[in-house]
NUZA-427134 format. One line per 8 residues: number of its first residue (from 1); for each residue x negated, y, z negated of C-alpha. Coordinates in steps of 0.1 Angstrom, whole numbers, plus 5000, padded with zeros to 4 digits. Layout:
! residues N
NUM	X,Y,Z ~ ...
***
This chain:
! residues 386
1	9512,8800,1046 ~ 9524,8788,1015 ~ 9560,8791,0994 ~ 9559,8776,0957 ~ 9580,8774,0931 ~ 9607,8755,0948 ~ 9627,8725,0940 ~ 9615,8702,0969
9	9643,8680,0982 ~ 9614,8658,1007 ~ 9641,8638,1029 ~ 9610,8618,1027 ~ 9617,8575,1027 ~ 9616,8575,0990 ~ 9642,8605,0989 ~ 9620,8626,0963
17	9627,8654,0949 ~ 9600,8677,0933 ~ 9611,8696,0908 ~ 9587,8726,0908 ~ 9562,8723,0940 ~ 9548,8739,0969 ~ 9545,8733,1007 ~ 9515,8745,1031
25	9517,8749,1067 ~ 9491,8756,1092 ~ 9498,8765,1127 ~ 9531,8754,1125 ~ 9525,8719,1109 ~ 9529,8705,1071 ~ 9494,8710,1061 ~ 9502,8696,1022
33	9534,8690,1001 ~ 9526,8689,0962 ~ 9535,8695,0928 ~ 9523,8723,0906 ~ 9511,8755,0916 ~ 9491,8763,0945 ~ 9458,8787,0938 ~ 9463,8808,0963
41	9498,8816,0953 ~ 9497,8852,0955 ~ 9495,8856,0997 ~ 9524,8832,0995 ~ 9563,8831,0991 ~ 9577,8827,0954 ~ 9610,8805,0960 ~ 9617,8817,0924
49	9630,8782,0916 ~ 9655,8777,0941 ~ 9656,8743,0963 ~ 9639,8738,0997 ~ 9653,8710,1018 ~ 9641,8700,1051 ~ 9654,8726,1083 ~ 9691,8715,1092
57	9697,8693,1126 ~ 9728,8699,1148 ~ 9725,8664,1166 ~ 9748,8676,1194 ~ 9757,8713,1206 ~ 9753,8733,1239 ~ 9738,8756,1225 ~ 9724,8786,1248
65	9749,8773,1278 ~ 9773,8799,1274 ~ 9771,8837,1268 ~ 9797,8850,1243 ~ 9822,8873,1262 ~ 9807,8865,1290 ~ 9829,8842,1306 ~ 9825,8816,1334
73	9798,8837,1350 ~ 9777,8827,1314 ~ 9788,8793,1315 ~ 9766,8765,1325 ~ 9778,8729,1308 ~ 9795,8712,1338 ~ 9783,8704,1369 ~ 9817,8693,1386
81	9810,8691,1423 ~ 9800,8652,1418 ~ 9807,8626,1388 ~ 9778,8612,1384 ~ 9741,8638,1379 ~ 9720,8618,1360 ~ 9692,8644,1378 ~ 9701,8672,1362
89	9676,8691,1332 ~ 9696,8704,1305 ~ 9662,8730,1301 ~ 9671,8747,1333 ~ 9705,8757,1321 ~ 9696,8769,1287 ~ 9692,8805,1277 ~ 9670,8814,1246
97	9684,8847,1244 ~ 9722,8838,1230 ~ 9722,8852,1201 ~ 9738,8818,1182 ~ 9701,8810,1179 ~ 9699,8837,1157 ~ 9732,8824,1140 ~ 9717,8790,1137
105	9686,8799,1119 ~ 9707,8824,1096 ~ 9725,8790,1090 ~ 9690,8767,1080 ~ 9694,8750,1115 ~ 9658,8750,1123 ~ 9666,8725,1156 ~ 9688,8712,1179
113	9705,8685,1202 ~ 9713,8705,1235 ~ 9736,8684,1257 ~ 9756,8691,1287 ~ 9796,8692,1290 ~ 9818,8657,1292 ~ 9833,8668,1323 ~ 9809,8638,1344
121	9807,8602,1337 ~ 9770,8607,1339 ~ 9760,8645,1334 ~ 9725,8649,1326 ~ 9697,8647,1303 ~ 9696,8660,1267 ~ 9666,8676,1249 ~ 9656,8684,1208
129	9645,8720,1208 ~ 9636,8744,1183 ~ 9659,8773,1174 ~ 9634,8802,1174 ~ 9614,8810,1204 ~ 9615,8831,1239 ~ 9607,8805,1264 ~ 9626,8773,1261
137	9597,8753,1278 ~ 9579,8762,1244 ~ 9608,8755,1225 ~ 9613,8718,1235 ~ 9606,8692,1210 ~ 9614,8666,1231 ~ 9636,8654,1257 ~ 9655,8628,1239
145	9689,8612,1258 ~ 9709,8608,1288 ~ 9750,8620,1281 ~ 9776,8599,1290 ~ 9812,8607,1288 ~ 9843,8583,1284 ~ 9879,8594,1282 ~ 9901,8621,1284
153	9875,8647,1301 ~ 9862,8632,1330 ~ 9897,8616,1340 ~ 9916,8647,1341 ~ 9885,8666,1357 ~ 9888,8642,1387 ~ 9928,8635,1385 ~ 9933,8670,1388
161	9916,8671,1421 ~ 9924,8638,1433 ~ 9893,8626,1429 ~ 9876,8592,1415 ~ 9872,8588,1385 ~ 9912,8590,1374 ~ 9911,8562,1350 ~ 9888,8548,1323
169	9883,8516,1343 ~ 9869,8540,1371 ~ 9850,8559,1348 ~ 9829,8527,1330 ~ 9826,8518,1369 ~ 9810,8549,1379 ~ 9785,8545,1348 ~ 9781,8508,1358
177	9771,8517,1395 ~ 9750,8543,1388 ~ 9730,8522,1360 ~ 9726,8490,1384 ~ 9715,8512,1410 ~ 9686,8526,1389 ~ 9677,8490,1379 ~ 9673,8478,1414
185	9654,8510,1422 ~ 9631,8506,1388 ~ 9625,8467,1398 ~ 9620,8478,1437 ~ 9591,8502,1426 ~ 9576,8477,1404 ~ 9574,8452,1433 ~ 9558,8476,1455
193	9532,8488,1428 ~ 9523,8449,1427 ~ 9518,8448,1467 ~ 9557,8427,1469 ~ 9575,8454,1495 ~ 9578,8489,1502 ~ 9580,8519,1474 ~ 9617,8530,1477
201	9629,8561,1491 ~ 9631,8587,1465 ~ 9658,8586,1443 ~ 9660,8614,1414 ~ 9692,8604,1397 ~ 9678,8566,1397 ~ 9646,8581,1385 ~ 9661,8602,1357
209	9675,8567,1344 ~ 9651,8546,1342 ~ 9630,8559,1307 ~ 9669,8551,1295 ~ 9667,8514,1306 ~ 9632,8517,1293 ~ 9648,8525,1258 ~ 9626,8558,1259
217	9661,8574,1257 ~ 9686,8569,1240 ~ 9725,8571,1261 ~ 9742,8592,1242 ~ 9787,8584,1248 ~ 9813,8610,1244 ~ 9834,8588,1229 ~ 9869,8594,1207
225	9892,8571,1209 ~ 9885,8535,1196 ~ 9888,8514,1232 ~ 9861,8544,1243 ~ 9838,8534,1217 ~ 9838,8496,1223 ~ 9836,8504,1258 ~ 9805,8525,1250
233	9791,8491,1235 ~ 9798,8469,1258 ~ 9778,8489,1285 ~ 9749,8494,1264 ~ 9753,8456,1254 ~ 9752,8450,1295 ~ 9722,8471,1305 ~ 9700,8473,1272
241	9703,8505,1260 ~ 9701,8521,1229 ~ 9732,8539,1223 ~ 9745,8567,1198 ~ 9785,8575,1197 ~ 9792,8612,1201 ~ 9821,8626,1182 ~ 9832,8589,1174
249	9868,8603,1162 ~ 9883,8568,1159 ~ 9856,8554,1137 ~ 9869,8554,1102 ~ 9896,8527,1121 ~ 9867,8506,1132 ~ 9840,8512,1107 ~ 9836,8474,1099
257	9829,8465,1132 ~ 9807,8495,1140 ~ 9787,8482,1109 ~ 9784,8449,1125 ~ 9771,8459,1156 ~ 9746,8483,1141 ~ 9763,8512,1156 ~ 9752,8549,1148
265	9780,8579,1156 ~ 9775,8617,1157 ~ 9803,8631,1138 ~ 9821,8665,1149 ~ 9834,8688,1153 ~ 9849,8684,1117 ~ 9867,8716,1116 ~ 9892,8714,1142
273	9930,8699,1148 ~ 9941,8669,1168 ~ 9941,8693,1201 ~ 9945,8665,1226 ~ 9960,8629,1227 ~ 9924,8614,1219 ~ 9920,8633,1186 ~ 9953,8617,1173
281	9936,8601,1147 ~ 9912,8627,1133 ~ 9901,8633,1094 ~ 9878,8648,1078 ~ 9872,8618,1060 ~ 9857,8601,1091 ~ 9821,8607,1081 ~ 9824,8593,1044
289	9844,8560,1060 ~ 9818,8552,1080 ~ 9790,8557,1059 ~ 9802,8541,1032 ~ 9808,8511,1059 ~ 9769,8511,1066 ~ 9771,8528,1099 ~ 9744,8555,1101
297	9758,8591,1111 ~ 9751,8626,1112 ~ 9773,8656,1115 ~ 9772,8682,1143 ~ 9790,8714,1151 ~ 9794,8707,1195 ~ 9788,8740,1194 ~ 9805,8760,1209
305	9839,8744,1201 ~ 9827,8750,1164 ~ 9804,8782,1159 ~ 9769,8766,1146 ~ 9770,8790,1120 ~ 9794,8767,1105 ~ 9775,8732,1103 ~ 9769,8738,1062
313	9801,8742,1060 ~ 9813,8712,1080 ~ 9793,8694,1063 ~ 9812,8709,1030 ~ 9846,8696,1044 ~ 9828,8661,1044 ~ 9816,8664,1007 ~ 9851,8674,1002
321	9868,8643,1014 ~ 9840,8616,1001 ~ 9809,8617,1017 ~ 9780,8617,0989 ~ 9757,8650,0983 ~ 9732,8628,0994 ~ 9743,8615,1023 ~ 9754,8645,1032
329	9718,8662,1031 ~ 9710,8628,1053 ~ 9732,8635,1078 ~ 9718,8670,1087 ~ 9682,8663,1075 ~ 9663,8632,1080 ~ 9696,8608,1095 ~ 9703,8634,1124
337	9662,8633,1130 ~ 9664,8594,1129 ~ 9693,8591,1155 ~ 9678,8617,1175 ~ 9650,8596,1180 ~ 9626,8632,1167 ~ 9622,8616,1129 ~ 9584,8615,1136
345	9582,8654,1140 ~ 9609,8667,1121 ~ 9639,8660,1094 ~ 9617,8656,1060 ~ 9592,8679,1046 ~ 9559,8657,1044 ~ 9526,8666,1057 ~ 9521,8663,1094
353	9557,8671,1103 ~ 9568,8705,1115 ~ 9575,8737,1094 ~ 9607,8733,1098 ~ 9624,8745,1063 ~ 9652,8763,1045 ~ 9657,8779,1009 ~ 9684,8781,0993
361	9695,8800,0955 ~ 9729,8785,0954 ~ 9746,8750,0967 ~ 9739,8745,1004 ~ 9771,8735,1014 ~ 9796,8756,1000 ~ 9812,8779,1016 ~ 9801,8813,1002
369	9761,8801,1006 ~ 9737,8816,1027 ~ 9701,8810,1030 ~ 9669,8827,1010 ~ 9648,8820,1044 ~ 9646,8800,1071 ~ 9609,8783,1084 ~ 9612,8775,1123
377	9578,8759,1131 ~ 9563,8781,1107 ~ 9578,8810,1119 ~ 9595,8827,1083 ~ 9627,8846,1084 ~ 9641,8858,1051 ~ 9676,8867,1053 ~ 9685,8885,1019
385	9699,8920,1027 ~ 9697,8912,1061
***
């Protein structure tokens, strides 16, 4: 498949923009991204000039967790009976069928974050997946982080039932624990696969931590308030990992030092009001200070708590209130693939990457667009009249 005549915005490293191009895809993949006119325009798609950007990235919803109208029964974010479920697979809890997958492809968001709930200090692993499919098994792109939560959440989870964790020092504790424990069990099994001692007892939760003290994940916080975020630091600083700030509300305060410590935050939701203590200090401005700092950040929806419909939109507000076009596109294009840890497969249209495009006739953020089509792994969905 081909679509030409389109004003290419690559995402590529060089940021190019083709004025009047074409992209191929075979089987799902970039086969060829050019200028010109393709020969075999006429079994293809005639973009009749408007601008093709790379598929949208919503770096952290929970998406397909919840039902609309459904209620609890449809609700599957928090696992509550115990703090700390590193074991858990965010793939057996998501449904393909919600119909915000529809909503994000009508939207240009060709893939997603999926994450659980903040409710646990350590809740679960988090997976990139595709927002067009039937089977989420064929969906996954990749399974990508390990969620964390600092704060508000977990502490009045477990104060509410008299439970541990009721403060933050209990909370980092928890995290602390469970992270040392997998280290011991990691350095256990590679003594035994040496001949130095036995193979431990199995362990899942240890065993679902280790690719993240392995830096094959990334430890994704759900953090808002500023001491949150330094305290996200400080344990990555402790245990080696390679950390990326979730919501990150209290940013714009510490931008400077976020910059200094080669930070990256996940900005969102961006339409919403200071609903809790910890969102005292939130603005829409958050994403422009700390950009403009040097931190790198994307935007996301959290989806549900913002419909995903409305990530162009959010992204809007941002332009709005200082972020750069271009640093907007980044931060729902190539700089959500890059934090993500996906960039190799997705976030720029170049050859080799995955058909993951949308068109649009008019400005992509603004509030009265809508896109032409949407390309999800190749699969084309045009949306005029529709």
């Amino acid at each position: 498949m081909v679509i030409y005549n389109a004003k290419i915005y690559t995402q590529d490293a060089e940021r190019k923009i083709i004025e009047k191009g074409f992209v191929r895809w075979e089987d799902g993949i970039i086969t060829q991204v050019s200028e010109g006119v393709p020969d075999d325009k006429e079994d293809g798609i005639d973009a009749e000039g408007a601008s093709l950007y790379p598929g949208f990235i919503d770096i952290h919803t929970h998406l397909g967790l919840t039902t609309n109208g459904v209620g609890i029964e449809g609700e599957d974010f928090n696992e509550e009976s115990e703090p700390v479920s590193p074991q858990l697979h965010i793939l057996d809890a998501i449904n393909p069928f919600d119909k915000s997958f529809r909503d994000a492809r009508r939207a240009g968001i060709t893939s997603v974050l999926v994450s659980p709930g903040s409710m646990n200090p350590v809740a679960g692993d988090i997976c990139a997946v595709s927002t067009y499919g039937k089977r989420i098994d064929s969906m996954l792109i990749g399974r990508v982080g390990m969620k964390f939560s600092l704060g508000e959440n977990p502490k009045m989870t477990y104060m509410n039932r008299d439970e541990t964790p009721c403060t933050r020092m209990a909370i980092a504790a928890m995290i602390r624990e469970a992270l040392a424990k997998a280290k011991r069990y990691m350095d256990d099994k590679h003594e035994a696969a040496e001949g130095d001692g036995d193979m431990p007892e199995l362990d899942l939760g240890s065993e679902a931590l280790i690719p993240l003290l392995e830096r094959k994940l990334k430890a994704h916080f759900h953090c808002h308030r500023a001491d949150d975020i330094f305290t996200a630091l400080r344990i990555s600083r402790e245990f080696g990992l390679d950390c990326v700030l979730i919501h990150c509300t209290d940013g714009h305060l510490i931008a400077d030092e976020l910059a200094g410590d080669g930070a990256c935050a996940v900005v969102g939701p961006i339409m919403c009001d200071a609903c809790k203590p910890e969102l005292a200090n939130i603005t829409p401005a958050n994403a422009a200070v700390l950009t403009a700092a040097g931190v790198k950040t994307a935007i996301c929806t959290d989806h549900s708590e913002i419909p995903i419909e409305y990530l162009p939109i959010s992204v809007g507000v941002c332009i709005k209130h200082g972020l750069p076009f271009d640093k907007a596109l980044d931060a729902v294009t190539v700089t959500a693939a890059e934090i993500a840890g996906i960039d190799s497969l997705t976030g720029s249209v170049e050859a080799g990457k995955r058909a993951d495009l949308v068109l649009f006739d008019s400005h992509p953020f603004e509030v009265m667009s809508s896109p032409v089509l949407t390309v999800t792994g190749g699969k084309t969905e045009q949306w005029r009249n529709t």
